[in-house]
Structures are given as C-alpha cells and as structure tokens.
C-alpha positions in Angstrom: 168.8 79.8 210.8 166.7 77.6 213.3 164.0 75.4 211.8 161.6 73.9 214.3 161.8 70.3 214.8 158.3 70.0 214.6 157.8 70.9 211.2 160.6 68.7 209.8 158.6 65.1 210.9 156.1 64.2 208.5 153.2 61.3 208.8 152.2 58.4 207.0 149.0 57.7 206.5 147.8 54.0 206.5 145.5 51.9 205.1 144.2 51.0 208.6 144.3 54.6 209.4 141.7 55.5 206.7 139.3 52.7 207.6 136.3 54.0 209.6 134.1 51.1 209.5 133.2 49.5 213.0 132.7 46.2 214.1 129.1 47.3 215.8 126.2 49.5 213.8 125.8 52.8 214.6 123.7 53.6 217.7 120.4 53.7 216.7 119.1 57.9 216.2 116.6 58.9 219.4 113.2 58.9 219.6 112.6 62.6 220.4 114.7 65.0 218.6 115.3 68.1 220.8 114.1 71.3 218.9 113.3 75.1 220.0 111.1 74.3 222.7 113.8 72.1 224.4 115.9 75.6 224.0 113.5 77.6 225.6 113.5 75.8 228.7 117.2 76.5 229.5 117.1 79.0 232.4 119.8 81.3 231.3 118.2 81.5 227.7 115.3 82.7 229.3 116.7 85.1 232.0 118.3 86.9 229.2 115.2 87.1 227.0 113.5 88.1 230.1 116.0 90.9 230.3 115.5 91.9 226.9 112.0 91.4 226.8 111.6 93.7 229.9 113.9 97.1 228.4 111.8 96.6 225.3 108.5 97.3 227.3 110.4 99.9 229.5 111.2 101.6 226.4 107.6 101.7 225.1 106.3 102.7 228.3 108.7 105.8 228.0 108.0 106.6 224.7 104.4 106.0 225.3 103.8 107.8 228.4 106.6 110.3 228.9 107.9 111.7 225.5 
C-alpha cells in the first residue's frame, strides 16, 4: 500500500508563528463606508435589474391587456 508523502510531514507551530501583533497600528477605518447605493451604481447590477425589471412589466402588460 502507497501512502502519499504529503500526508506523512507534519508542522510545528511556533511561538513567533502565533504572534499577530504589528510593529504599526492598524490603518485607520475610511471615512465613507460603501453601502447599497454604492451597489447600485455598478453597471452590470443594473443591466440585469433592468432586465428583470423590464419581463416583469412585459408580463403585466400581457396579463393586463391580452388575457
């Protein structure tokens, strides 16, 4: 039987390994958090509710008009 000599190595894990402290404070956070309108303005997030948007009233307008 074959075992991979991948799984036989094993790490250690050491102090300096765990220490996630940095010699500079974290970059301050920006001023202007992006929320849903910043997602909005993406054109292919708006082509596709464009899309959508546009069957939906196609749909009315049959079952308005035409049923």
């Amino acid at each position: 039987m074959l075992v991979d000599d991948r799984a036989l190595h094993c790490a250690m894990i050491t102090p300096e390994m765990l220490d996630t402290s940095r010699g500079q404070p974290p970059a301050p956070a920006p001023q202007e958090p992006r929320g849903c309108l910043f997602a909005l303005s993406q054109p292919p997030l708006m082509i596709f509710l464009g899309v959508i948007g546009f069957l939906l009233l196609m749909a009315a307008v049959h079952d308005l008009f035409l049923l």
